[in-house]
N, C-alpha and C positions, 0 to 999 in steps of 0.2 A: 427367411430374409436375414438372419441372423450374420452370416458370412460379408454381409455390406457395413458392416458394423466396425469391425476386427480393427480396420486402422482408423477408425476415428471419433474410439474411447476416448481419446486426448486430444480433439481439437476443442479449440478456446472458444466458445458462443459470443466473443468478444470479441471488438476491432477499436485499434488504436486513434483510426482514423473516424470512427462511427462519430457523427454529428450526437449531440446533446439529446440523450432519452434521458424519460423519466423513471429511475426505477424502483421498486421496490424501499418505499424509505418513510420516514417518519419525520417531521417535518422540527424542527427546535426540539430534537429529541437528543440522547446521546448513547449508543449502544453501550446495554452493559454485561452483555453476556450471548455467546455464539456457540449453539453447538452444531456441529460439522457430521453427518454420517456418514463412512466413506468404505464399503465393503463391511467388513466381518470390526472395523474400526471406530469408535466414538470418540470426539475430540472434545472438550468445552474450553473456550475463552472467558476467560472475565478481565474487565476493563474498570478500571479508577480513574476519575479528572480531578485537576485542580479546582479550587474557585472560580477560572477565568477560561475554564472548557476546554482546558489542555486536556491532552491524555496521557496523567503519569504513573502505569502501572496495567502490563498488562499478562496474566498467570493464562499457562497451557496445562490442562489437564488431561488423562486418559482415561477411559473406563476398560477396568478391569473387575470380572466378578460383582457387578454392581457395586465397583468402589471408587472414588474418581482417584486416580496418584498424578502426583506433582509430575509435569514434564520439563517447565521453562519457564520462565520468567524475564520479562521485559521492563525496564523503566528507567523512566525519561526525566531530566534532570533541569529543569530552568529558573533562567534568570528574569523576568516578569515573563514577556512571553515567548522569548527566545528561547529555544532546549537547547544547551549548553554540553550536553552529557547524554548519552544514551548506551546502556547498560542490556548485556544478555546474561542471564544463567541459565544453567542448567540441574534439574535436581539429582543427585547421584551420593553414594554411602547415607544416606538421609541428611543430608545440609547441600543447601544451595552455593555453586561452585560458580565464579566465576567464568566467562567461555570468550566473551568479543565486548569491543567497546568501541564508540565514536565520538571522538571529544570535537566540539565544535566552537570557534572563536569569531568574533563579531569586531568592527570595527566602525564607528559611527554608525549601528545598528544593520549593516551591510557582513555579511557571511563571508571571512576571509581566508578561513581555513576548515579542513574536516581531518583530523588524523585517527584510523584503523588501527586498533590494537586487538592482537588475538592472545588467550590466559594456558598457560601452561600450569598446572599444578599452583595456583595462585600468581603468578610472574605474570606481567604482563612485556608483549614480545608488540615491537612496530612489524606491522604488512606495508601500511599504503598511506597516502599523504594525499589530498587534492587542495590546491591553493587557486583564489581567485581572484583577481583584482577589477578594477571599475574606472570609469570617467563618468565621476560623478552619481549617478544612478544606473549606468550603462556598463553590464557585466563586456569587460574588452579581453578578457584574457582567464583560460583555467587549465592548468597546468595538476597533471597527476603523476605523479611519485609511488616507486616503489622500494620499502627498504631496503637493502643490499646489505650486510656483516656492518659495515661500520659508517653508512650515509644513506641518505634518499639521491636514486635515480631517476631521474627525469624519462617516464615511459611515452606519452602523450600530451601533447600542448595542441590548444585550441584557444582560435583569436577570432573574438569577433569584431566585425564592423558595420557602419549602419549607416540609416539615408537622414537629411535632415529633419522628417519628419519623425525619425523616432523608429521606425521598424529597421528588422536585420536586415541587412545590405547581401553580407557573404561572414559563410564560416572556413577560415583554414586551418585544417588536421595532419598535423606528423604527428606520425607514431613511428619512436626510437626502440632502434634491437640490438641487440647485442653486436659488436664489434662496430658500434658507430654509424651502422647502415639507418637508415627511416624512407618511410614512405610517406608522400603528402598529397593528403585532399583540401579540394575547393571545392564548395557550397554555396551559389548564387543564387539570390531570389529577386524574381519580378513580379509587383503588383499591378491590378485595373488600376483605374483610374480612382474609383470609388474606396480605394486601400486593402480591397482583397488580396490575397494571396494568388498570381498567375500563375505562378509556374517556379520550379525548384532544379538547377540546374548543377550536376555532379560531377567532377572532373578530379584526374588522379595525374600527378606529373613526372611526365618522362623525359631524364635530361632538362632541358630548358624549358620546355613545352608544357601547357595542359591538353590532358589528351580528353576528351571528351566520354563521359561510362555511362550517365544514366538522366532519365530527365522526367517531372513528374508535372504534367498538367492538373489545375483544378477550374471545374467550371461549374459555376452557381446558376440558383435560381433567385432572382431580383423580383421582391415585391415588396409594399409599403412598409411592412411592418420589423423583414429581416432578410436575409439573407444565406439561404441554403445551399449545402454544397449538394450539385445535380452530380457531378460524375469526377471522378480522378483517373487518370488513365497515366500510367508508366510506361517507358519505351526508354531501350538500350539503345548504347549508340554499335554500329554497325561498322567496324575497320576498314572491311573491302569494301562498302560501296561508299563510305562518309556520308551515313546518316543514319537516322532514329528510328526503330522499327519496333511496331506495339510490344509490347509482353502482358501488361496486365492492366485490366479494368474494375472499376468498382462503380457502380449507379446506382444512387438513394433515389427513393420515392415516399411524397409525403401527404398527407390525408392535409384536411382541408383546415383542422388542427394545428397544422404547424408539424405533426408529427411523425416521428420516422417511421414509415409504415414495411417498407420490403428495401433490402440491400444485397448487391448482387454483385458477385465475382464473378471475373470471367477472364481467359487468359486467350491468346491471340495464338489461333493455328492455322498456317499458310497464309490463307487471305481471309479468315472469317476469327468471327469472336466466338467463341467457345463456352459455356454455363460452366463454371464451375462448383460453387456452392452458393445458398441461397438463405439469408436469413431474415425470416417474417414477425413481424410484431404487432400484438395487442395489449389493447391499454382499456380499462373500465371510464366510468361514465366521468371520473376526476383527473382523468389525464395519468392515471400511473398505471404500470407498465405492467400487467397480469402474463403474458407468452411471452416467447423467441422461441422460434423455431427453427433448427438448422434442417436444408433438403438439400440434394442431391438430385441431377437431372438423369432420370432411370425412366425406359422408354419410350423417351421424346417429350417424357415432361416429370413436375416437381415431384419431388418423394417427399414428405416428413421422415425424416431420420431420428432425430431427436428433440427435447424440447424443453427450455427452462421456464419453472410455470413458479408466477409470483401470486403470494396471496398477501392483500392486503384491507387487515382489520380496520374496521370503524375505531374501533376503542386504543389504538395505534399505542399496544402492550406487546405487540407481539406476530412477529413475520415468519412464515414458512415456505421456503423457498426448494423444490424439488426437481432434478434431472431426471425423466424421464423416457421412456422410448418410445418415437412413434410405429405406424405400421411397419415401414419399411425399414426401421431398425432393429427391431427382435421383436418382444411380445407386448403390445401395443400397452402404456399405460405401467409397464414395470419401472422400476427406478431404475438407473445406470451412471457408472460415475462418469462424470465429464467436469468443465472448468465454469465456475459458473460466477458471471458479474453479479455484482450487486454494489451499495452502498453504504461503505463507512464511514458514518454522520455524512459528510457532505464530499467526501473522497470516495474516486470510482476503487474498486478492489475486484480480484478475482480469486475465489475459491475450490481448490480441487474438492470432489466429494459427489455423493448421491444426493444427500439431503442437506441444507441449514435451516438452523431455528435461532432470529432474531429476538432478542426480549430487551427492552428500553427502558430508560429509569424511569420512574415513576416518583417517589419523594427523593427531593434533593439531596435529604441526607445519607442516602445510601451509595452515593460514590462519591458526592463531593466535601470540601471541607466544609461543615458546617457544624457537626455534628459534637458537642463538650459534656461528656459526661460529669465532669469535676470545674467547677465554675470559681475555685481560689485562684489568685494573682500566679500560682508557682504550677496550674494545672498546663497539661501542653493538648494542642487539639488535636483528635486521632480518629480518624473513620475507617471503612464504615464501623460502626460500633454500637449494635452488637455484631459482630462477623461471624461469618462460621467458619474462622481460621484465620485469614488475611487481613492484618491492619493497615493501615500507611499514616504517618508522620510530613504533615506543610516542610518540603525541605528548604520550599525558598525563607519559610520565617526563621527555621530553626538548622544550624550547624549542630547536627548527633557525632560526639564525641566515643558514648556508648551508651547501651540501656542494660537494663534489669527488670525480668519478669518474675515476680515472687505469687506465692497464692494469699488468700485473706488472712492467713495466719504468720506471713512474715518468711516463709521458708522459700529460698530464693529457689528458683526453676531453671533458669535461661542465662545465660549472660552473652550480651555479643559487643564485643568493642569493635569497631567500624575502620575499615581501612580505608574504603571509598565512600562517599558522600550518597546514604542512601535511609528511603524512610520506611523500608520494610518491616514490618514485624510480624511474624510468620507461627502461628501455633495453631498448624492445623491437627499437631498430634498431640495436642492437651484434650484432653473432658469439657464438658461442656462445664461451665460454672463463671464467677469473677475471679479477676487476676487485678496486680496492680504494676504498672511500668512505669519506671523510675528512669528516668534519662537524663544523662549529661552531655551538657553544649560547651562550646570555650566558656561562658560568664555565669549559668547558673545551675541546678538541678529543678528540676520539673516532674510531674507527678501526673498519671491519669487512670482511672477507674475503666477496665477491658473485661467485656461481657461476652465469653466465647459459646454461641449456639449450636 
């Protein structure tokens, strides 16, 4: 059965549109570490937050010869709880190289700008620009820029409008190209009565005209406690005859629970509706989400093809999430890579890979600020600590000018004077023992005792 397989290593077990499951997750937890099996490949994540549950810091590692080596580096830069900055490296000649950056600016606590910068040999170079403006609290207008030699060109403006209750009215889209030409879409929406969502209408303009493309119904199921979406059906619009003709169906079915038990594609041929793929869910005795399983309709009914299987601990340390094969996808039960949802902290995510292994904090002090080995007036606070390599520096309390890492005898090790705003401190290739990091801010010098394990 092997051969039904071939094109669909890479479909996504996920949908955009999938109503609210619960999955695999831990509840007031914060992930602090993911690793990823994905072929003959090992990935590990580790993740750092602030005091206030941000996520500012997060290392990509490789296993090589049962070694893990530095791949990337990510961190996130804020101003109480706005990130302000977000930072990529890369590890390359052994020091972390700048690669990409997203500076973000706020304006009455409202996101007014985001500017793309990509690193050359340490240079940073503009890409791209998106600018947003508001009435009020009501995002009215986003405009995206792309740098050009010597200014931002205006590629894509989008304006929204709305009803007076507060939902989106219509969205209008040009997108500019080269020589002045653009092309513009309209996006109409109509609600029940009840404020749902009816229907989603697409139109692209010809000359004077909107011409009519694409149109998307939704129909729910109404009962006392909420409100489910039963079916979406899409349909193009039709030039010769002027009007709407199905293409595509999607139908949820929900247990008595509330929850989403089987969801169903189907695309429209001639005059009938067609199965396309099929994906089934179970969930344990607490409502979280143990399967999904994607099938395929192979002679004249369901196949399990494949299947993402959640396990979820009592002692909520620690989640293993595995893609699978069923019968009808090769050898029932072996692992296979495919795209697999899951939950980061409380955002949906998807993972390419065979296998993850979720591991959650456990003592606070292991990823967030809390942690002061040096308890004098001039000490600065640094976690986790003891690390087995990776420290990080509170950027919003302290402006690093530079530091110094010397060992117990005074003999300086390390020196990094800082050109962006960042509170890495990185000795994964010292010995394990103590260190001492000396840091200067614009106003003082500061001091803290670093225990590398």
């Amino acid at each position: 059965m092997k051969y039904l397989i071939t094109t669909l290593l890479l479909v996504i077990l996920y949908s955009v549109l999938l109503p609210d499951v619960i999955l695999s997750a831990n509840d007031n937890q914060l992930i602090t570490e993911i690793k990823v099996f994905d072929n003959d490949s090992t990935f590990r994540y580790s993740y750092l937050y602030d005091n206030l549950g941000n996520k500012v810091l997060e290392t990509k590692f490789y296993q090589q010869d049962s070694i893990w080596i530095r791949k990337s580096l990510n961190e996130w830069i804020y101003s109480g709880n706005k990130c302000i900055c977000q930072r990529e490296r890369i590890w390359r000649d052994n020091n972390w190289s700048f690669s990409y950056s997203i500076d973000y600016e706020y304006n009455n606590e409202q996101l007014v700008s985001e500017i793309h910068s990509i690193f050359n040999n340490g240079v940073a170079s503009l890409i791209k620009k998106t600018a947003y403006q508001y009435d009020k609290t009501d995002l009215t207008s986003k405009k995206e820029y792309s740098w050009l030699t010597t200014g931002w060109i205006l590629s894509i403006e989008t304006d929204f409008t709305y009803l007076q209750n507060g939902k989106t009215d219509s969205l209008t889209t040009i997108n500019f190209q080269s020589g002045n030409g653009m092309t513009q879409f309209l996006s109409t929406f109509i609600y029940n009565l009840d404020g749902t969502l009816k229907s989603q209408l697409f139109q692209e303009k010809s000359g004077n005209d909107w011409v009519n493309s694409e149109l998307i119904n939704w129909y729910y199921i109404l009962n006392s406690t909420s409100t489910l979406i039963r079916s979406i059906q899409i349909k193009k619009w039709m030039s010769d005859t002027s009007s709407f003709e199905n293409t595509q169906r999607t139908d949820y079915v929900y247990n008595d629970s509330i929850e989403l038990v089987t969801e169903t594609y189907q695309r429209w041929s001639t005059m009938f509706w067609k199965n396309d793929i099929r994906y089934d869910y179970q969930y344990d005795k607490n409502n979280k989400l143990t399967k999904k399983t994607l099938s395929k309709p192979i002679y004249n009914d369901w196949r399990g093809l494949i299947s993402i299987n959640y396990s979820n601990p009592t002692n909520n340390n620690l989640n293993d999430i595995e893609s699978k094969f069923e019968f009808w996808g090769g050898n029932t039960g072996e692992l296979t890579t495919s795209y697999i949802p899951f939950l980061f902290n409380s955002e949906q995510k998807i993972q390419k890979g065979r296998r993850m292994q979720i591991s959650y904090k456990v003592d606070p002090d292991t990823t967030l600020f809390t942690n002061v080995l040096n308890n004098s007036n001039q000490s600065i606070p640094v976690y986790p600590n003891p690390s087995d390599g990776i420290f990080y520096i509170n950027t919003q309390k302290h402006t690093i000018n530079s530091w110094i890492v010397s060992d117990i005898k005074g003999q300086i090790l390390k020196i990094q004077n800082q050109s962006f705003q960042s509170g890495v401190i990185d000795l994964t290739d010292f010995p394990k023992g103590i260190y001492i990091l000396r840091v200067t801010t614009p106003n003082e010098h500061l001091i803290q005792k670093l225990i590398k394990e």
